[in-house]
Structures are given as structure tokens and as C-alpha cells.
MDAnalysis code that builds the backbone (N, CA, C; Angstrom):
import MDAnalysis as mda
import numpy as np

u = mda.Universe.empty(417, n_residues=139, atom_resindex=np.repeat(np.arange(139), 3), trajectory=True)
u.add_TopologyAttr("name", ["N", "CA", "C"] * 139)
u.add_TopologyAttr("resid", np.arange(1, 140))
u.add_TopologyAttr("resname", ["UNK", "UNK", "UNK", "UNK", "UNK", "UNK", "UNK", "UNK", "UNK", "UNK", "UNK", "UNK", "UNK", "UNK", "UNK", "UNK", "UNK", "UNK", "UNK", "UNK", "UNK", "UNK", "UNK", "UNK", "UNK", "UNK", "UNK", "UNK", "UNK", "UNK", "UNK", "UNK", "UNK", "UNK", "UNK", "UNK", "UNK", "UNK", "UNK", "UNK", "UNK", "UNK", "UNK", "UNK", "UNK", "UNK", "UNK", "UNK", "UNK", "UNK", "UNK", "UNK", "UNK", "UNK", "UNK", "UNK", "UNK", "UNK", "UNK", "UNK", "UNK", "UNK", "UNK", "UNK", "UNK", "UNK", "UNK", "UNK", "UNK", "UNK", "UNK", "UNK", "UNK", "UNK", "UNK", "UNK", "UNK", "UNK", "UNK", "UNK", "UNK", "UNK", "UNK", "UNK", "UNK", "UNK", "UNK", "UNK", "UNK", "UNK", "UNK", "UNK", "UNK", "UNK", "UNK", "UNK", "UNK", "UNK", "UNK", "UNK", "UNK", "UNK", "UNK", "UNK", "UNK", "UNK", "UNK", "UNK", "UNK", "UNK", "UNK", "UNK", "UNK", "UNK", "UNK", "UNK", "UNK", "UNK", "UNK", "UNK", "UNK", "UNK", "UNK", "UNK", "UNK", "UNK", "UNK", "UNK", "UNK", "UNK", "UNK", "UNK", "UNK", "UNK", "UNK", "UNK", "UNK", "UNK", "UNK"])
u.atoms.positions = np.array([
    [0.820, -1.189, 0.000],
    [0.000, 0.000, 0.000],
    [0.865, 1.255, 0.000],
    [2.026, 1.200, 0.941],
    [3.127, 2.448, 0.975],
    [3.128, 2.537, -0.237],
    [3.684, 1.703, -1.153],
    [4.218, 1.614, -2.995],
    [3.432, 2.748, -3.418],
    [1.740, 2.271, -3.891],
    [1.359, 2.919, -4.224],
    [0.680, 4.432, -4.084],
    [0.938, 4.688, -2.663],
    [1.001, 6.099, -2.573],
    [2.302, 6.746, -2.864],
    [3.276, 6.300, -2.579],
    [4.531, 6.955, -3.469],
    [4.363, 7.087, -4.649],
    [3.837, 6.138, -5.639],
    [3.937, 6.363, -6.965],
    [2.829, 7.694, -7.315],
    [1.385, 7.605, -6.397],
    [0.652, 8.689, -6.869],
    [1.032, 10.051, -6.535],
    [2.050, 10.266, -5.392],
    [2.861, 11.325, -5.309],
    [3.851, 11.649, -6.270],
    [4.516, 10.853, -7.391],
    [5.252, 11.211, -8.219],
    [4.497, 11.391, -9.380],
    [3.640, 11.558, -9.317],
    [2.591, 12.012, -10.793],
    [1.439, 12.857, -10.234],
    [1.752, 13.412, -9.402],
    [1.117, 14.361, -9.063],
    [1.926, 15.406, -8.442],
    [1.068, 16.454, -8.456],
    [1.831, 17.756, -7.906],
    [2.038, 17.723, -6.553],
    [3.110, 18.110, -5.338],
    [3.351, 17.678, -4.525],
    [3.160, 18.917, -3.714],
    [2.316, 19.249, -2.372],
    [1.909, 20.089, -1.892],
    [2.347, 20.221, -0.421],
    [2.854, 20.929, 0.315],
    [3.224, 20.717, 1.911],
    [2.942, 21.924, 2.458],
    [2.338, 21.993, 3.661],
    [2.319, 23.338, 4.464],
    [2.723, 23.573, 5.685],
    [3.828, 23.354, 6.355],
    [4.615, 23.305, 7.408],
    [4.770, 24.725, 8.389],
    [3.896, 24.548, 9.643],
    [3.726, 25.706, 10.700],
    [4.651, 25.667, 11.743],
    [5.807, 26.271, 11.983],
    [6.977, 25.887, 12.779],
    [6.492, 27.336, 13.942],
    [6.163, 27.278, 14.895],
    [6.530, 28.179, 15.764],
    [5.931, 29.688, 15.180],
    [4.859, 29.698, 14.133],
    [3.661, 30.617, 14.105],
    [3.976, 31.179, 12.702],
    [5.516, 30.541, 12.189],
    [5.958, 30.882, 10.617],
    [5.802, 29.672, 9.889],
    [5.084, 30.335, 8.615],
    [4.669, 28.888, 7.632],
    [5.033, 29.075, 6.606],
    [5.207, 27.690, 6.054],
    [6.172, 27.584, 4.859],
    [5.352, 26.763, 3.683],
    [5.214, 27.357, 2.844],
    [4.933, 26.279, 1.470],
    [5.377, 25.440, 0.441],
    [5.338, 24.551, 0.623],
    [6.109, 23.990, -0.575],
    [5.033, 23.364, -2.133],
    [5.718, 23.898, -2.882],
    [4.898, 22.983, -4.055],
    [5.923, 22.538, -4.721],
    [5.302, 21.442, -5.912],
    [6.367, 20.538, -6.675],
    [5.286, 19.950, -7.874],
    [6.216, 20.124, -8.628],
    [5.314, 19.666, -9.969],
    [6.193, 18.953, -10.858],
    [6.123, 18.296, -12.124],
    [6.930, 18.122, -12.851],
    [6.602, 18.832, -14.375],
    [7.532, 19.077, -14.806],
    [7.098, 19.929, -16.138],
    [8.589, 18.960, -17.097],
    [7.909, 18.236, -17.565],
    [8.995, 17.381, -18.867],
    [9.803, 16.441, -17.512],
    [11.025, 16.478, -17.636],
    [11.752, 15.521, -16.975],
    [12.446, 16.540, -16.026],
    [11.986, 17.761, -15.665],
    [12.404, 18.169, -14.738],
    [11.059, 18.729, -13.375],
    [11.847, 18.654, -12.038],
    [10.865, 18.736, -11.425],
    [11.345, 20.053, -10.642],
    [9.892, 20.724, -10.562],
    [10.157, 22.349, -9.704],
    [9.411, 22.279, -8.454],
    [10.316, 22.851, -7.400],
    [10.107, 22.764, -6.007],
    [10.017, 24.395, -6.227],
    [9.200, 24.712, -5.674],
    [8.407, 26.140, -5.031],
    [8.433, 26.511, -3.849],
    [9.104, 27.459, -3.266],
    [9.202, 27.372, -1.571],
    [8.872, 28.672, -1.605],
    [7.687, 28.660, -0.221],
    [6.933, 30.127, -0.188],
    [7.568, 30.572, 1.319],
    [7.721, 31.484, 1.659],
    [7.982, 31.844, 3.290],
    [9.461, 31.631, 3.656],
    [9.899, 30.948, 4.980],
    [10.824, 30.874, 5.844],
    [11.507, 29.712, 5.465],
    [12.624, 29.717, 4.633],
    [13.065, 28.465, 4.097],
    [14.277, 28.243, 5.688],
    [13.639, 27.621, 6.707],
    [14.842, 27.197, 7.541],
    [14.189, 25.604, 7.933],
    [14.650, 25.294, 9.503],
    [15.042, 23.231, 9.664],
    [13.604, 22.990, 8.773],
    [12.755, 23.231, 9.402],
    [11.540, 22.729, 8.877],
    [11.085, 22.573, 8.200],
    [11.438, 23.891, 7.070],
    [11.415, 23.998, 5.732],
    [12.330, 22.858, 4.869],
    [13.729, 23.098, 5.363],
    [14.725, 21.976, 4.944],
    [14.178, 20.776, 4.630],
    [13.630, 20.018, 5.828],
    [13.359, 18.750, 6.180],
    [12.162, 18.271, 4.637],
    [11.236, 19.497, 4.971],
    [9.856, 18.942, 3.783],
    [10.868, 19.235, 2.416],
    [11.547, 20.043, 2.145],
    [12.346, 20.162, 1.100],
    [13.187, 19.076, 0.520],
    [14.036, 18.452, 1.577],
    [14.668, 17.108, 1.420],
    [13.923, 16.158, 1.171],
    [12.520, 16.345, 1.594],
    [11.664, 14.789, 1.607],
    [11.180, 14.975, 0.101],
    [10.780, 16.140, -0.631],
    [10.230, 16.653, -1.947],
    [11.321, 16.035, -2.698],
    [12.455, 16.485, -3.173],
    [13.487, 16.346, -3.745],
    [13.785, 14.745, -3.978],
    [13.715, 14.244, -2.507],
    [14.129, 12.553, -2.570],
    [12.764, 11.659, -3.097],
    [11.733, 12.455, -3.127],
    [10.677, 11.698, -3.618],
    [10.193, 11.469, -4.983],
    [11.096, 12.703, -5.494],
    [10.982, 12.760, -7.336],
    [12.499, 11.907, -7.936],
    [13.638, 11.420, -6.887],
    [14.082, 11.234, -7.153],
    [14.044, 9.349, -7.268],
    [13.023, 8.932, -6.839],
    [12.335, 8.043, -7.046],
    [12.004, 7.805, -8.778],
    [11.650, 8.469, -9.458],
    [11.407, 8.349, -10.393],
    [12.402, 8.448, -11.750],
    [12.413, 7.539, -12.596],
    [13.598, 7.636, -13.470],
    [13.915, 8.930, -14.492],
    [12.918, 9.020, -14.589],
    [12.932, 10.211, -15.763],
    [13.400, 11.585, -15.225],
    [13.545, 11.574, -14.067],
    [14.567, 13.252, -13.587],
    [15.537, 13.153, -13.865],
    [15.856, 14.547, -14.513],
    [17.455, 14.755, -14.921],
    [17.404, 16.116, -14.482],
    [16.469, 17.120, -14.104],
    [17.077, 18.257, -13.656],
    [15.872, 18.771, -12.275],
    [16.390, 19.299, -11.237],
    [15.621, 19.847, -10.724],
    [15.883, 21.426, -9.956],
    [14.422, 21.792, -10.519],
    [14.226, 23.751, -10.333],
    [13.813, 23.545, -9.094],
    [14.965, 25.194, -8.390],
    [14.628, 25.363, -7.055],
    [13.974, 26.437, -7.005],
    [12.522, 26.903, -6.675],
    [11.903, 28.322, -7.035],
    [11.771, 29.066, -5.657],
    [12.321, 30.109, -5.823],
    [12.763, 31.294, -4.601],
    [12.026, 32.283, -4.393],
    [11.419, 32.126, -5.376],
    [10.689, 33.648, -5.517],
    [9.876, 34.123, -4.452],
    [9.496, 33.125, -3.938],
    [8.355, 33.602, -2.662],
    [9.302, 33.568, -1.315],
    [10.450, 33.351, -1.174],
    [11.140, 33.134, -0.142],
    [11.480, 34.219, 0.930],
    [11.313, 34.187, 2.219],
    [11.765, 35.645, 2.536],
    [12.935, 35.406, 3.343],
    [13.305, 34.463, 4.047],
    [14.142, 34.185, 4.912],
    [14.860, 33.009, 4.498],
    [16.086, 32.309, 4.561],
    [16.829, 31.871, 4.202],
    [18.239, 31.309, 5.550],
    [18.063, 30.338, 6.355],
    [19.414, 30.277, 7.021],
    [19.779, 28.966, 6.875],
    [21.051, 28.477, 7.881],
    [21.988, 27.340, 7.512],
    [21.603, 26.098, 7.280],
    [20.007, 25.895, 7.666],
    [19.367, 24.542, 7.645],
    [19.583, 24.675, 6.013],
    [18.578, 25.640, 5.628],
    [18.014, 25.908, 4.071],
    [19.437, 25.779, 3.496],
    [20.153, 26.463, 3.152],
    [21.468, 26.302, 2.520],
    [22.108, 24.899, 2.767],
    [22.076, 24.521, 3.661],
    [22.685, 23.102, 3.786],
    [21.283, 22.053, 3.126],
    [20.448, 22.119, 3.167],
    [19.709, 21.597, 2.285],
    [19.722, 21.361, 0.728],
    [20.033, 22.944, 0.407],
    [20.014, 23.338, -0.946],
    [21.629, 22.703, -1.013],
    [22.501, 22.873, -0.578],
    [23.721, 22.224, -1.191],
    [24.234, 20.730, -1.200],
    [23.078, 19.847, 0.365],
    [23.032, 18.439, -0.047],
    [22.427, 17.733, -0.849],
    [21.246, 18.448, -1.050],
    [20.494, 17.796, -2.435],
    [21.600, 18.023, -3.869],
    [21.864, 19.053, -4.038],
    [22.870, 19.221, -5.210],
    [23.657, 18.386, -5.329],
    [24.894, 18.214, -4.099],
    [26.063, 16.985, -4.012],
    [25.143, 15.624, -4.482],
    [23.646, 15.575, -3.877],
    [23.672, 14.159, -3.821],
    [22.857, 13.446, -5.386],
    [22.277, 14.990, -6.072],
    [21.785, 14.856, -7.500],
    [22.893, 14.719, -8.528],
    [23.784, 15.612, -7.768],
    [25.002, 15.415, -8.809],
    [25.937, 14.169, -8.804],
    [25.340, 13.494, -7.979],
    [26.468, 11.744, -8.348],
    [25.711, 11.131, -9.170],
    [24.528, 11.429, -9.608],
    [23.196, 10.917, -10.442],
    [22.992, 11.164, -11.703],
    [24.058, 12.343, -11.865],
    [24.013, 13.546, -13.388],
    [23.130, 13.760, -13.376],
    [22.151, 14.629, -12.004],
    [21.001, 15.262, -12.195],
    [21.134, 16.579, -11.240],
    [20.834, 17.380, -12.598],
    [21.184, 18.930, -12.003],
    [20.360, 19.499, -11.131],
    [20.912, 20.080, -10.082],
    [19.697, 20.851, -9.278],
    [20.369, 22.652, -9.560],
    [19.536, 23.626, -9.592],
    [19.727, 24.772, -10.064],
    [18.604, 25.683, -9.590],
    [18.415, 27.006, -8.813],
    [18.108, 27.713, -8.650],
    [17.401, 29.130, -9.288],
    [15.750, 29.034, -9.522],
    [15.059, 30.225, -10.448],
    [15.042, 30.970, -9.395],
    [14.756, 32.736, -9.898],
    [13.954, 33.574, -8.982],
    [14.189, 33.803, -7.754],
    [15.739, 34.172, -6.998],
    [15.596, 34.182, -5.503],
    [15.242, 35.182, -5.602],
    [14.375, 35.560, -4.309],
    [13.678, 37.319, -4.037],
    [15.174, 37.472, -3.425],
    [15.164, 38.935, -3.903],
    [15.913, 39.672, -3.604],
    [17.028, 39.442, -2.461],
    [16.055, 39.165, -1.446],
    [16.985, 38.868, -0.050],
    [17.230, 37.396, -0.300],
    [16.845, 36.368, -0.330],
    [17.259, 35.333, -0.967],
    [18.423, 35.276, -1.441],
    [18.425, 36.284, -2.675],
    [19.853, 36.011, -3.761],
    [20.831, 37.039, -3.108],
    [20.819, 37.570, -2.260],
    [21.665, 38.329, -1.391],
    [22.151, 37.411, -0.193],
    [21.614, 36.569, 0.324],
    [22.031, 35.283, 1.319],
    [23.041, 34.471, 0.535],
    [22.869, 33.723, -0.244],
    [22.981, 32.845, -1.597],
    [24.329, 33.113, -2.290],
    [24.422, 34.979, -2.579],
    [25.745, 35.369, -2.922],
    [26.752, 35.251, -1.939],
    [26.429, 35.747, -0.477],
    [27.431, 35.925, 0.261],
    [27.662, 34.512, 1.258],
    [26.801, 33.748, 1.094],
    [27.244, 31.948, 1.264],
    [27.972, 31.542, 0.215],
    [27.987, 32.175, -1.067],
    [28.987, 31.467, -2.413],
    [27.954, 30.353, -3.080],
    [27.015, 30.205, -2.647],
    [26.043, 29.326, -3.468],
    [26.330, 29.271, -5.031],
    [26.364, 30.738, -5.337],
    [26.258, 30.726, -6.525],
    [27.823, 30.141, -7.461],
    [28.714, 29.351, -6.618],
    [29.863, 29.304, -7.021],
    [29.676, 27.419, -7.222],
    [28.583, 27.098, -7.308],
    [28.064, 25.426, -6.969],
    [27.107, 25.460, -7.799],
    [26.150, 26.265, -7.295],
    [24.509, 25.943, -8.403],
    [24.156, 27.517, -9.517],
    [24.085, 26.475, -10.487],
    [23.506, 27.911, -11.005],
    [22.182, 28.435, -10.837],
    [22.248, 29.770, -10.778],
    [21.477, 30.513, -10.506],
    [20.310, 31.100, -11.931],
    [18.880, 31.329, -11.719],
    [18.795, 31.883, -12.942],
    [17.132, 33.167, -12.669],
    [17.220, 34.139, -13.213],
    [15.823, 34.954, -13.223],
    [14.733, 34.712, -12.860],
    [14.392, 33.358, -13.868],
    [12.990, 33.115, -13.596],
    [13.434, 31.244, -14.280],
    [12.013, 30.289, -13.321],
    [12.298, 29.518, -14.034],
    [11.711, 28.902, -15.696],
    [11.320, 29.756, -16.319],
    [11.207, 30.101, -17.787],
    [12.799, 30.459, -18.612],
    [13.987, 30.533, -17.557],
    [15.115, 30.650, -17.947],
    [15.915, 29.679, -18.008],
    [15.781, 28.750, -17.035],
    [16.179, 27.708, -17.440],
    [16.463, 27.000, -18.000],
    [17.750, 26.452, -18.724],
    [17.920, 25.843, -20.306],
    [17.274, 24.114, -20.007],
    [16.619, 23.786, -20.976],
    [16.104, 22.258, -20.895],
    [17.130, 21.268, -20.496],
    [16.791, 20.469, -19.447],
    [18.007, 19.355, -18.961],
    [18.494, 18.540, -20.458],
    [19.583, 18.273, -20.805],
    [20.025, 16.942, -21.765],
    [19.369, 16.049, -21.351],
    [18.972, 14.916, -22.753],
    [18.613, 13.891, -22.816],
    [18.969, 12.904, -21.803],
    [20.371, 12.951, -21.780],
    [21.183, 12.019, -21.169],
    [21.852, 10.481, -21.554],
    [20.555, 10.208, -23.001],
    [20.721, 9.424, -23.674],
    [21.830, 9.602, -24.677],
    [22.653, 8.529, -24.722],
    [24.161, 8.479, -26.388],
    [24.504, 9.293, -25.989],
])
């Protein structure tokens, strides 16, 4: 029975709303082609992390990922949980040859992001409509 609720979570859009101490966080996740976009609304810290890590490892269940969008745009806060999140999923997509990469940090976001050096690991990009399409991976 576990099986098949995992599988209907990977073909479906993936939704979380996490209330830590009176700050709430959203997560959404969708897949668009063979890449999958994580949406984080609010206070990206532990709590946030945690549903973030569980999103990420749950699409990674599925064969057809080769890239995954991190969307910032709604983000207002940003500390060491979130960053250590965002940089273990990367290490651990990248032994997989599956890119993880960053749309849209708000402002303060991509001001955290620069002065952690993030941007010296993942690329960064405007919007995720900027994003170049993951490779086949195939030949």
C-alpha cells in the first residue's frame, strides 16, 4: 500500500504546508517534462529543509529526472538549515548527473545565496522560464 502512494505522489503535484513556531512555509512541486520544480513560499529554515529534502528525494524516485528547479521567488528568509539543504540535495543529485539549479531568488534570498557562495556550486537563474532544458542524457 506504501508503494502505491509513493507512486501517486510522483505524478502528481506535490503540496506541503509546514507551521513551525507561528511561521509557515509552502512547498509545491510539480513536474514539467523531466524536470521537477520545487516552489518554496515563506521561511526556508530546519523545517522547511526537512519537507524540502523529503520533496526532492521523492521525485528522485522516479527515473525520468534529470534536472531539478529550485523556485525562490516567494522566499523571505533563508538560514543554515536551508542552505545546507540546498547544497546536499545538489552533491547528492550530482552523483546521479542530475542537475539541481536555482530560479527567482527574491531579492533577499539572492543576497544570502551570494554571500554563502552558493552561486559558485549551483547555477542561478531569473525566472524559471530561464532555465535551459536538462540533456537527454541518452548516447
Amino acid at each position: 500500500m506504501g508503494t502505491a502512494v509513493k507512486k501517486t505522489l510522483l505524478h502528481s503535484p506535490i503540496k506541503a504546508l509546514v507551521v513551525n513556531g507561528g511561521h509557515t512555509v509552502k512547498v509545491d512541486a510539480y513536474w514539467k517534462g523531466s524536470t521537477a520544480v520545487v516552489k518554496l513560499v515563506g521561511e526556508f529554515d530546519l523545517s522547511a529543509a526537512d519537507d524540502f529534502n523529503k520533496t526532492v528525494r521523492a521525485f528522485r524516485q522516479d527515473s525520468r529526472l534529470r534536472q531539478v528547479i529550485v523556485d525562490l521567488q516567494g522566499v523571505s528568509f533563508i538560514d543554515s538549515s536551508g542552505l545546507g539543504a540546498l547544497l546536499g540535495r545538489f552533491r547528492e543529485l550530482q552523483q546521479e548527473d542530475i542537475e539541481l539549479v536555482i530560479a527567482a531568488p527574491s531579492h533577499w534570498a539572492g543576497e544570502i545565496l551570494g554571500l554563502a557562495g552558493i552561486d559558485r556550486f549551483i547555477n542561478i537563474y531569473p525566472s524559471v522560464e530561464d532555465v535551459p532544458e536538462p540533456e537527454d542524457g541518452e548516447g
